[in-house]
N, C-alpha and C positions, 0 to 999 in steps of 0.2 A: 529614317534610316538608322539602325542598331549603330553601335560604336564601332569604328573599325569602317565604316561601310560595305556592313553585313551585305546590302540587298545590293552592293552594286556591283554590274558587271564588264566586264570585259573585252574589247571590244577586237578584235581580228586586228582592223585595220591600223588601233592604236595603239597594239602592242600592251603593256602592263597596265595602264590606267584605267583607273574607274570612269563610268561617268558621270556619276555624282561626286562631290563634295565630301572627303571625312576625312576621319585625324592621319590615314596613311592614303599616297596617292596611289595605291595600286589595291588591287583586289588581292589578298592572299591565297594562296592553295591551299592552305588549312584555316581558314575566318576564324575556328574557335581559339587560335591563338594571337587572334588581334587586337587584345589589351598588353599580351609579352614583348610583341612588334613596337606597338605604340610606346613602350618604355625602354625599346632600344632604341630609337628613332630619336637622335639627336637629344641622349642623355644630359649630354650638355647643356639644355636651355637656349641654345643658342636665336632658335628662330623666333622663339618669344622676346628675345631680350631684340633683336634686329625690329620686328615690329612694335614693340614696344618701342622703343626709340623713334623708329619711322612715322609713328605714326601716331609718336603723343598720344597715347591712351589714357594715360589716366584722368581718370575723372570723364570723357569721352563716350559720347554716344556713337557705337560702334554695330551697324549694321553687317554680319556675317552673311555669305550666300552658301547656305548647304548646312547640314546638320554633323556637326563634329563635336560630339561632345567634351574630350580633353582638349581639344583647343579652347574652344568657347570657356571651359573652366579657368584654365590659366590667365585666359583673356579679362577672365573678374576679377580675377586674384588679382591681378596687375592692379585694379582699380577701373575696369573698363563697366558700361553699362551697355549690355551686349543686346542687340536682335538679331533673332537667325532667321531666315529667310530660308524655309525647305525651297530645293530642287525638284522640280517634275522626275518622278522613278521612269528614265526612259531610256533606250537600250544606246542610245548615242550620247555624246556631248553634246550641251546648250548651241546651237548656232548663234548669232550675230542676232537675228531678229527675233528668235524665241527670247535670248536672254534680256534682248531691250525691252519686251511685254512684258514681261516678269519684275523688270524694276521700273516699268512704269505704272504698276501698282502701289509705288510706294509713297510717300506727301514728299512734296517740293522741300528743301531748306531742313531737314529731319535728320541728318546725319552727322558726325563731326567725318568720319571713319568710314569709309566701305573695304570690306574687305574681301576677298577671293581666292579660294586656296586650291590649287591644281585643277578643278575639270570649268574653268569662268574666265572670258576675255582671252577664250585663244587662237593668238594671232589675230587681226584686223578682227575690231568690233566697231567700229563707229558710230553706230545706232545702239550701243551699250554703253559706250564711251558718253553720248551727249546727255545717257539716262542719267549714269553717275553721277556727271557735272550738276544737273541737275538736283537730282537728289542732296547731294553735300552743302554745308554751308559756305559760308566766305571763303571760309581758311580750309577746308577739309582736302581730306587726303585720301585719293585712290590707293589700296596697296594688293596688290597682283602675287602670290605663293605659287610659283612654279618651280618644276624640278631648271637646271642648269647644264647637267651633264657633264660630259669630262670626268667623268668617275670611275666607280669599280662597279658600276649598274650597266654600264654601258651596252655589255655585252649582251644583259639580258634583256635592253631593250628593243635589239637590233638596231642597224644603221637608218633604217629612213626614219625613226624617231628623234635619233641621237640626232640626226642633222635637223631636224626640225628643232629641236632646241636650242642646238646651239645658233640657227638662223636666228632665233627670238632677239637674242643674246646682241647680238653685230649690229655696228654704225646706222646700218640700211636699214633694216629690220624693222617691222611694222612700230614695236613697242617705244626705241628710241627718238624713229619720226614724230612720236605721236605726243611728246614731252613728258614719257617714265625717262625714269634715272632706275637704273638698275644696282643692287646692292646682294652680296654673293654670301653665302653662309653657309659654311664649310661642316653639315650637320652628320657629324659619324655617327654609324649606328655602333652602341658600345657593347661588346663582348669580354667576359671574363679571359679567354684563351681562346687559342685559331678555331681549337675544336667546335667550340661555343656560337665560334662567328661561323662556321661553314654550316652549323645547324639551322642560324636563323635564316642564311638564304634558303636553304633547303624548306623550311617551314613556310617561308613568302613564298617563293618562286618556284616550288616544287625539283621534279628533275632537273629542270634549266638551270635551278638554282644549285644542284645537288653537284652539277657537274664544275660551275660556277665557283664552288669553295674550292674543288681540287686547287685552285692556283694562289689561294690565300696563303699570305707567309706573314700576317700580324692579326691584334685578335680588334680587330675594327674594321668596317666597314664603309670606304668613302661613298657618302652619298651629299652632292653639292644644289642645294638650290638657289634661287634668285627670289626676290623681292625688287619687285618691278613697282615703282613709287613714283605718285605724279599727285601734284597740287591741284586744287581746280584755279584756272587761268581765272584771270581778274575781269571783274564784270564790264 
């Protein structure tokens, strides 16, 4: 999959997201500007420095699921010793049992790190869940990169998304039951001026997005996700 996740596409049902894996969680309306996105997206550093922390990287053998190359970059930088793990090019998201085939491909105890960023472990996976545990070592650490919502995306993602995420999110919630600890990272996409910032929706999201900046009144872009973070339980 190109940078950006050129090839992947979009699905009716679920609204902005890809179904593959890449540095931005959504498909763009213009892909050939999906290295500009990906340098607005959370200018800050911030979700690097969240898994970075979470997930003691450095030094870390750190298996990725999907082909993100500015992530994966950063993730060296850090100090991390990364494997990426392609997604099947398929017009859906990974189910539960596709995605446990996929990482039961991989050796026992081989991991410190597994990592997952927007289209991997969503909502109940249990038979992906037991792969992971599996796979990690002693000490290692699930970490789940989902969007969170409550933002200024909201709109464009419609409501039955928006509520699905924030379900993720809640006490009840598959991911809480399940022993993630969830950790929130406030990643703005950064704009020199409003103008700047109504273009890049406009560039991502096309007219949705176009219409979307009319109500912009700062030159950033709240877009909030989660890092959904779970130990493997003790043997």
């Amino acid at each position: 999959m190109g940078r950006g996740g050129r090839r992947a596409r979009a699905t009716q049902g679920r609204g902005l997201y890809s179904v593959n894996v890449a540095d931005l969680p959504f498909v763009p309306a213009r892909p050939e500007l999906s290295d500009r996105l990906i340098g607005a997206l959370d200018a800050d550093g911030k979700i690097l420095r969240a898994l970075a922390a979470l997930g003691s990287i450095d030094g870390a053998d750190v298996v990725v699921l999907g082909e993100a190359p500015a992530r994966v970059a950063a993730l060296r930088d850090a100090g991390a010793r990364v494997t990426v793990v392609p997604l099947p090019d398929a017009p859906v998201p990974l189910g539960d049992a596709d995605l446990a085939a996929l990482l039961g491909r991989l050796p026992s105890a081989s991991a410190d790190v597994l990592l997952g960023l927007w289209s991997t472990f969503l909502g109940p996976s249990p038979a992906s869940l037991a792969e992971a545990d599996r796979i990690l070592r002693g000490a290692g650490r699930l970490l789940v990169l989902q969007d969170y919502g409550r933002d200024d995306l909201d709109g464009l993602r419609g409501e039955e998304r928006t509520a699905e995420l924030v379900g993720w999110s809640r006490r009840d919630g598959w991911y809480l039951r399940s022993g993630f600890r969830i950790h929130v990272v406030h990643a703005f996409w950064r704009a020199a001026d409003v103008a700047e910032a109504g273009e890049l929706l406009d560039a991502a999201f096309g007219p949705a997005g176009h219409d979307a900046a009319a109500g912009l009144r700062r030159a950033r872009i709240a877009h909030n996700v989660a890092v959904f973070h779970r130990l493997k339980p003790p043997a």
